[in-house]
C-alpha positions as CSV (number, residue, x, y, z in Angstrom):
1,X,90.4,67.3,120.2
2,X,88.1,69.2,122.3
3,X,86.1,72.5,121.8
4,X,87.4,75.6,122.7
5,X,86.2,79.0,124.4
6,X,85.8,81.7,122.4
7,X,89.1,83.8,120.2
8,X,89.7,86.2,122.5
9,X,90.9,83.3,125.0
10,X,92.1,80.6,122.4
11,X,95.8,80.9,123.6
12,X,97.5,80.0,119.6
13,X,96.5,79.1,116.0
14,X,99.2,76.9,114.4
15,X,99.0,77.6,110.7
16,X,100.2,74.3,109.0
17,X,99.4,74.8,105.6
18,X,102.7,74.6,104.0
19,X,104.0,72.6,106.4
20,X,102.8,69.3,105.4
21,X,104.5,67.6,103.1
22,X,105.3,71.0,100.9
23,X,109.0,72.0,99.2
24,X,111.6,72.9,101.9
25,X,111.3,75.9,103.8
26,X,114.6,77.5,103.0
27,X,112.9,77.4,99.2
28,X,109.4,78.8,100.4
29,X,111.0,81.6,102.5
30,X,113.3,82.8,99.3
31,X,110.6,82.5,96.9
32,X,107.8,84.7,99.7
33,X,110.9,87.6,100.3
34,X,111.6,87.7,96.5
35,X,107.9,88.5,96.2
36,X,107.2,90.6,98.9
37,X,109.9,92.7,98.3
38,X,109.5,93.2,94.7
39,X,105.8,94.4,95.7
40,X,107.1,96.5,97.9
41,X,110.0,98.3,95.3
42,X,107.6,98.5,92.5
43,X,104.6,100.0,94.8
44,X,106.7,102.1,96.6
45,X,108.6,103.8,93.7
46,X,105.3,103.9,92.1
47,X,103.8,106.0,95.3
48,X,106.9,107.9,95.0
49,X,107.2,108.9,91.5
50,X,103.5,110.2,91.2
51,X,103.9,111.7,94.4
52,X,106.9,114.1,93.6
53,X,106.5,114.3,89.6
54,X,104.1,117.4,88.7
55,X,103.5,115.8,85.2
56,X,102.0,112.8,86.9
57,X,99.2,114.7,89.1
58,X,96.6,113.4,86.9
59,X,93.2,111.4,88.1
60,X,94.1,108.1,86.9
61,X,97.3,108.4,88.5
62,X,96.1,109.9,91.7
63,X,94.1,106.4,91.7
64,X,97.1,104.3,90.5
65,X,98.9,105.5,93.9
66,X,96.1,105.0,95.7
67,X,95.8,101.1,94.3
68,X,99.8,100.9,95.6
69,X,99.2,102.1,99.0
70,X,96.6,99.2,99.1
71,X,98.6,96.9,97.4
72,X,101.7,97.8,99.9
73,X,99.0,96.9,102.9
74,X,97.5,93.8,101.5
75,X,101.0,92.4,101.2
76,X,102.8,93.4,104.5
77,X,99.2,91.8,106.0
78,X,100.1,88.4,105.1
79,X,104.0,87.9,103.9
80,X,105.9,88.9,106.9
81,X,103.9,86.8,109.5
82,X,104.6,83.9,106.8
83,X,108.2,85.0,106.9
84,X,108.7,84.6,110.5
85,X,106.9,81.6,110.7
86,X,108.9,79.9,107.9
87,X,112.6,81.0,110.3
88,X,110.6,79.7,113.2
89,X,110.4,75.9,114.6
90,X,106.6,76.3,115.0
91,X,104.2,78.4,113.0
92,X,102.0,79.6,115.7
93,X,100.1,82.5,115.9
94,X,98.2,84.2,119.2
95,X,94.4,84.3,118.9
96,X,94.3,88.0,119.1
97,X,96.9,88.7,116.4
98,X,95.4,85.6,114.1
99,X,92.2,88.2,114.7
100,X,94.2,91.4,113.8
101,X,95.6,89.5,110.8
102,X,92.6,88.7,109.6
103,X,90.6,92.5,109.7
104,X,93.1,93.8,108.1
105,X,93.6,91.3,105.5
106,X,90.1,91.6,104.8
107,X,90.1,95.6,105.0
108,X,93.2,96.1,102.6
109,X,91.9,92.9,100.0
110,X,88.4,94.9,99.4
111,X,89.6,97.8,99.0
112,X,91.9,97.1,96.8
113,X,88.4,95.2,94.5
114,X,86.4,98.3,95.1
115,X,89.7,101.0,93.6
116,X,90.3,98.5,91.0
117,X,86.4,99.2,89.9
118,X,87.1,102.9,90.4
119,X,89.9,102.6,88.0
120,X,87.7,101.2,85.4
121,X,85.1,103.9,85.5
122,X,87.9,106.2,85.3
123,X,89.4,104.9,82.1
124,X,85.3,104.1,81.0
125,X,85.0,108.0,81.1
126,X,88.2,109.1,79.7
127,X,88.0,106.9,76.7
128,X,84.3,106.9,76.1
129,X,83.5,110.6,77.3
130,X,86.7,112.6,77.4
131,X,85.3,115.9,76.3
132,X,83.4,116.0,80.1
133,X,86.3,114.0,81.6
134,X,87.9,116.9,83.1
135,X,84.5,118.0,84.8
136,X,83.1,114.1,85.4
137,X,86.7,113.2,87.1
138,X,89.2,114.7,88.8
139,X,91.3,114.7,92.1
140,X,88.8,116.0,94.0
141,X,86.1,113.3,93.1
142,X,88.9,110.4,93.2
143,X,89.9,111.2,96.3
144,X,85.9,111.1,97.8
145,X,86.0,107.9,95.8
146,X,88.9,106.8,97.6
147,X,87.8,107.6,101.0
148,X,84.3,105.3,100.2
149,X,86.1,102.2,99.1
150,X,88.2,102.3,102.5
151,X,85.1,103.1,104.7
152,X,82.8,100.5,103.1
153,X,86.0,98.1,103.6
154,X,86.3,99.1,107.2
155,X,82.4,98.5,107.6
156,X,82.8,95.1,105.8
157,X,85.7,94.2,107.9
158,X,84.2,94.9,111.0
159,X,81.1,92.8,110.7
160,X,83.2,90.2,109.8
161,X,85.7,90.3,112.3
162,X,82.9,90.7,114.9
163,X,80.8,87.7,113.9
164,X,84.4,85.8,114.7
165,X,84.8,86.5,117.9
166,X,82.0,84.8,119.5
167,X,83.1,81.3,117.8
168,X,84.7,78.5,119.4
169,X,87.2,76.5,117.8
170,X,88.3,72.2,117.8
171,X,91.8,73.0,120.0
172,X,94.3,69.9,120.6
173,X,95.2,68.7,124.3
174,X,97.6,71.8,124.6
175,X,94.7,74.1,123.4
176,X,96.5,74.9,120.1
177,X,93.8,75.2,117.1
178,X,95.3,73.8,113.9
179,X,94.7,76.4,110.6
180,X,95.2,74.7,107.5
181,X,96.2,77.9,105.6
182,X,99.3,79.7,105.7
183,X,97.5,83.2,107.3
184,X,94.4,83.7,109.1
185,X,91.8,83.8,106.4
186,X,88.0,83.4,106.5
187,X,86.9,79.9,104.9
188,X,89.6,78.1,107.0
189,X,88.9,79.7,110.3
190,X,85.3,78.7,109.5
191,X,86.1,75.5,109.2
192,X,88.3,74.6,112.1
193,X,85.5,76.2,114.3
194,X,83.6,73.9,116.2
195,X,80.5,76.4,116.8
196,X,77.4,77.4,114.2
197,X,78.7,79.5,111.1
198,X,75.8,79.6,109.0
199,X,75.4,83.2,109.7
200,X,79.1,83.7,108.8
201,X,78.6,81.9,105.8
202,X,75.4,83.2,104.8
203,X,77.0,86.9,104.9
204,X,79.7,85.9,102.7
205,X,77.5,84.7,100.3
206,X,74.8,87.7,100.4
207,X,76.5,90.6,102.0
208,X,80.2,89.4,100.7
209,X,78.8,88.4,97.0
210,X,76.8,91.8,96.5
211,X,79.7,93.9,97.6
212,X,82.0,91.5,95.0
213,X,79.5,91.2,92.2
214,X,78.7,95.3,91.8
215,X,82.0,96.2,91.4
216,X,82.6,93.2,89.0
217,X,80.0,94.1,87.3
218,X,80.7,97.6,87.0
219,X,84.6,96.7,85.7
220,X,82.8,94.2,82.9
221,X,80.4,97.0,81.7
222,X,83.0,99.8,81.7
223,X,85.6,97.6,79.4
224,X,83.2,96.7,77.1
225,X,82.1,100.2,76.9
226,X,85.5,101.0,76.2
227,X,86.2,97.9,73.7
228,X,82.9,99.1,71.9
229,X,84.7,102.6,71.3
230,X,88.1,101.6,70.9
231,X,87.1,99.4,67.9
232,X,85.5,102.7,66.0
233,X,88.9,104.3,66.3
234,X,90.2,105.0,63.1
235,X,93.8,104.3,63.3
236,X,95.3,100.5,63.8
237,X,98.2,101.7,65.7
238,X,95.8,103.1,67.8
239,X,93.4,100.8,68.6
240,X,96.7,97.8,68.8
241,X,97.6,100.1,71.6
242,X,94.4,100.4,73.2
243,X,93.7,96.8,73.1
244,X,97.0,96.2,74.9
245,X,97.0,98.3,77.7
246,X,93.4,97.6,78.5
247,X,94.1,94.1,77.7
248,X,96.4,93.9,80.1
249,X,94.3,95.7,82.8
250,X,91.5,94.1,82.2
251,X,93.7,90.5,82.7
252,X,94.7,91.1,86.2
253,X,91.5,92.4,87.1
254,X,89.5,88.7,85.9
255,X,92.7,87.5,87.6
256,X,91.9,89.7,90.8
257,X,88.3,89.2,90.9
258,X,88.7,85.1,89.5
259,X,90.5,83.7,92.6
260,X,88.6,85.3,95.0
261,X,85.2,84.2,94.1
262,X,87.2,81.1,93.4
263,X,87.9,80.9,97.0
264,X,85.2,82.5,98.8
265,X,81.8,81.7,97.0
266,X,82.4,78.2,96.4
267,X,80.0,75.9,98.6
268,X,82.4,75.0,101.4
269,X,82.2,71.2,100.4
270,X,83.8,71.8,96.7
271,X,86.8,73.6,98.4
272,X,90.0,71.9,98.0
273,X,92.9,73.1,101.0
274,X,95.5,73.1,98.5
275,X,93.3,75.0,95.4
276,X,92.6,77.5,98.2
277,X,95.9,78.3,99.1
278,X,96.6,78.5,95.8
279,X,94.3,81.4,94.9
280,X,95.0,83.1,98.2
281,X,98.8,83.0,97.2
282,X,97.3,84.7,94.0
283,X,95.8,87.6,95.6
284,X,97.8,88.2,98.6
285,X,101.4,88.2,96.8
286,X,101.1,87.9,93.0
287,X,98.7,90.5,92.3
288,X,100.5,93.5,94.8
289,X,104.0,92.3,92.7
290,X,102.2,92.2,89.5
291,X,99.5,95.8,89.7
292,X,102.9,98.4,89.5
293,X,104.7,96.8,86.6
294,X,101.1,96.4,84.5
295,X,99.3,99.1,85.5
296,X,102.1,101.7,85.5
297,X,105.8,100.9,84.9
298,X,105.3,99.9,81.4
299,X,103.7,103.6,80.8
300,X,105.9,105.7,78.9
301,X,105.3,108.8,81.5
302,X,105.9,106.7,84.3
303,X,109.4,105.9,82.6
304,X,109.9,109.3,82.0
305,X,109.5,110.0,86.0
306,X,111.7,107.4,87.0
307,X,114.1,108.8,84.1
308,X,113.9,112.3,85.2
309,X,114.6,111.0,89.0
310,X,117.9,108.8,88.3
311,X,119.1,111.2,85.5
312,X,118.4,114.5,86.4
313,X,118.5,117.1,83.9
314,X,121.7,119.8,83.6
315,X,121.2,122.8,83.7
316,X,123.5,125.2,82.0
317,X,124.6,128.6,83.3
């Protein structure tokens, strides 16, 4: 093994991490299209339903669309690369597109944090405040919201991206750099680096944590806001109902939020390869196949969209 020049000449990254000693590939690439492309149905018809159904041009939906276009991005980032490496004899990946992998893995996987948090103060104020929800929240407001969660993503990404390039990485006798990971993700391209990254990991620890922690913070303080009111509702059927859908919400969000501090602000000697993968597998696939069907399918207007689209109404002369 020898040390490397910097990304931009590094000629391939291999990414082995489900190649070593893992279930058959035939198994692996059924399981990843089953996932990807149910992400992709459920996030798509959900983009499409609130997009053409006038009883669905609410706030909270307006933001529920906006959560599937990121959800759509985060997984097409990372599951068809893995795709075609898993029909491929070798999993290798050029520098440059391990690089473009990477930004916008990283710009599609905040986002999708920071809208989460928006959602949350979206249902904090319709629940808790809903005689100024009208005035406090609507289209106009989500979508500036919107467009700040992508350009502090973008911001984020960039920094990160650009603190990468510099790096030199431990390359074989064929100058091949081996990735443990089954994408191009921060922690393990830290590690396989053979230069400095304190100041990489320093900024995902400080810069990284504040932008992770506010938002998380924000989500906590908005739910239990809303629990706080829910419980004063006078009805049983009511608040069972409450409790369930923001139950549910508030599930995949500690889900969300829980493997990526699981993976990220760990001290890099306490990270295990496989417990990583693991939670990345969480984030990058589970959670773009899970958001549609919890946030919206199960919602009686949504089902009434998708109704009104595959049974349309006759109309009588």
């Amino acid at each position: 093994m020898a040390c490397a020049s910097n990304a931009s000449h590094t000629p391939v990254f291999l990414l082995v991490g489900l190649w070593r000693g893992g279930p058959p590939k035939s198994l692996l690439f059924l399981l990843f299209l089953t996932i990807y492309m149910g992400a992709m149905v459920g996030n798509l018809t959900l983009v499409f339903l609130i997009s053409r159904d006038s009883r669905l041009s609410t706030p909270m939906y307006y933001l529920l669309r906006g959560l599937s276009v990121v959800d759509i991005g985060l997984a097409t980032a990372t599951l068809p690369q893995l795709l075609a490496h898993l029909v491929s004899v070798q999993p290798a990946i050029p520098a440059v597109r391990c690089l473009i992998q990477f930004f916008f893995f990283y710009i599609f996987g905040v986002t999708d944090t920071l809208v989460v948090a928006v959602m949350a103060l979206d249902r904090y104020v319709a629940i808790c405040d809903p005689l100024h929800y009208p005035i406090v929240i609507n289209q106009q407001v989500c979508a500036r919201l919107l467009a700040s969660c992508w350009s502090v993503s973008f911001i984020h990404s960039i920094l990160h991206a650009g603190l990468l390039l510099p790096l030199q990485w431990t390359v074989d006798n064929e100058g091949a750099v081996y990735l443990p990971h089954f994408f191009c993700d921060h922690r393990p391209l830290l590690k396989t680096s053979c230069s400095d990254t304190q100041t990489n990991e320093l900024l995902i620890f400080l810069e990284g944590g504040l932008l992770m922690m506010g938002p998380c913070a924000l989500i906590l303080l908005s739910y239990a806001r809303i629990a706080t009111t829910i419980l004063r509702l006078p009805s049983a059927a009511g608040r069972r109902r409450a409790f369930s859908t923001c139950g549910s919400h508030l599930t995949m969000v500690i889900f969300l939020y829980g493997t990526i501090i699981w993976v990220y602000f760990q001290p890099p000697s306490q990270n295990s390869q496989e417990q990583d993968m693991a939670a990345a597998f969480m984030y990058t696939a589970i959670t773009p196949l899970a958001n549609p069907f919890v946030y919206s399918l199960r919602n009686k207007d949504v089902k009434g969209a998708l109704h009104r689209l595959l049974v349309p109404s006759q109309v009588t002369p």
